[in-house]
Residue, then its C-alpha position, 0 to 999 in steps of 0.5 A: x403879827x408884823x413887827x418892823x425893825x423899829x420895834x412897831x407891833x401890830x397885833x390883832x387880837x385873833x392872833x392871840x390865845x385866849x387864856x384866864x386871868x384874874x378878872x376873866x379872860x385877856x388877850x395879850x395885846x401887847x405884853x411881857x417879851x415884847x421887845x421894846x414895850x414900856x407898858x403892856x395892853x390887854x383886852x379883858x372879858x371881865x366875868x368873874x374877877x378875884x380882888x387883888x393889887x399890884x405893889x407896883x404896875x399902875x392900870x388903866x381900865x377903859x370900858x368898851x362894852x357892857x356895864x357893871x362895877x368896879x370895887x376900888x378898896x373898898x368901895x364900888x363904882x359903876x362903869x359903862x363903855x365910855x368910862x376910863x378908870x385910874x387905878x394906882x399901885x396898892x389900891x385893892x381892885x376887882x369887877x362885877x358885871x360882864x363887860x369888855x375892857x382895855x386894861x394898860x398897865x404900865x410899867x409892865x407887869x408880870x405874875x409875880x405883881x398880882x396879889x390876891x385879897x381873901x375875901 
């Protein structure tokens, strides 16, 4: 990673770990303790995603490989590369299928946003 004094972060994504998350595995690309950072971006391998909700981070999805659905309450939507997906504070959301996203949130989230649905 280099980081000006500007806070200007370049951070490649095979200088972060890979670690489970609750749709897959992420790589933190930018994230929380980041200094400066109003938003935090992750690339996600969607595979397996538990439904769940934040109470507060807005989240962005954008799908850059494979296909499959995304349950958003309720009710499932097909995604492929290419598809941008708006999911607000309190909307119960979870994957299905194997793909690759970007996932913005925005403000910056941390565990203790993330609420799990039983299913």
């Amino acid at each position: 990673m280099a980081k000006n004094p500007n806070n200007l972060i370049i951070r490649h994504q095979d200088e972060v770990a890979k670690e489970r998350s609750a749709c897959g595995h992420r790589y933190r690309l930018l994230s929380q303790g980041d200094e400066g950072v109003a938003a935090w971006a992750h690339a996600v391998d969607i595979d397996g995603a538990k439904t769940h909700y934040h109470k507060i981070s807005t989240e962005l999805y954008y799908v850059l490989e494979g296909e499959g659905k995304v349950l958003l309450d309720g009710e499932e939507q097909e995604v492929r590369p290419g598809t941008m997906v708006h999911i607000p504070p309190g909307v119960v959301h979870g994957a299905v299928g194997k793909m690759r996203v970007l996932v913005v949130g925005i403000p910056d989230i941390d565990d203790s946003d993330v609420f799990y649905v039983d299913e």
